[in-house]
N, C-alpha and C positions, 0 to 999 in steps of 0.2 A: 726837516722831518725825515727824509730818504738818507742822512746820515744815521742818523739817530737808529732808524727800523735797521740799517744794518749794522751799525756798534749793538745792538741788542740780537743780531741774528749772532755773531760772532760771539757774544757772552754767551749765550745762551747752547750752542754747540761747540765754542771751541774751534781756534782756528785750526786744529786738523784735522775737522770736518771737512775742510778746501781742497782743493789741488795746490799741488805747490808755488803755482804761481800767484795765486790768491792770497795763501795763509798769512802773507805779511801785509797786502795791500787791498784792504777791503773797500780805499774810496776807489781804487780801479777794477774792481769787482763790480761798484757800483754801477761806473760807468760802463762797462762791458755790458751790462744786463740791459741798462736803460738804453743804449746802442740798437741790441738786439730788440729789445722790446717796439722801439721804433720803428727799423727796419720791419717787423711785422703788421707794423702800424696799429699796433696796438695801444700806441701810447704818441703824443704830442711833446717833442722839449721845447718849452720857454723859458726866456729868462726869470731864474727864480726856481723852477720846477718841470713840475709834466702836468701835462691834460692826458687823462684816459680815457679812451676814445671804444666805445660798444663795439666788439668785436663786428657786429653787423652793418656796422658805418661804412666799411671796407667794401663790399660790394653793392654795386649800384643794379638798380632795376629789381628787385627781390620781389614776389610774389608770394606773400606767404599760404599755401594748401593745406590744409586740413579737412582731415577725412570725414566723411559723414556719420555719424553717430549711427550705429543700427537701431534699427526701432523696439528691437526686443536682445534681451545679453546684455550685457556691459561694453558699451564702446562699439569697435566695430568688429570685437571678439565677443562671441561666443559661448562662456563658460559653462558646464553643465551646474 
């Protein structure tokens, strides 16, 4: 399917959309991306594919704060 999404990114702009290192070699485009996407941990490689992994998976302990609603306005703004 990650061949496929990018033989149709390349039909669909043309490889001189790329940098020149790319416009011939879209499966090493591929992998480059999927590299990087990794390295940010954004994504999981298995054999077979990727697991995409919720950008907030990444850090541990998270607390999520949200502000108190004001009791009159909208939110905790204001509006006239």
């Amino acid at each position: 399917m990650l061949e496929q999404m990018i033989t149709e990114l390349y039909e669909e702009f043309g490889p001189s959309s790329f940098t020149n290192k790319w416009q011939g070699d879209p499966g090493g485009l591929l992998a480059e991306a999927l590299s990087l996407l990794a390295d940010l941990r954004l994504v999981h490689l298995v054999p077979g594919g990727i697991l995409v992994c919720p950008a907030a998976a990444r850090y541990r302990n998270i607390t999520a704060v949200l502000p108190r609603p004001a009791y009159e306005g909208q939110f905790a703004l204001d509006f006239p």
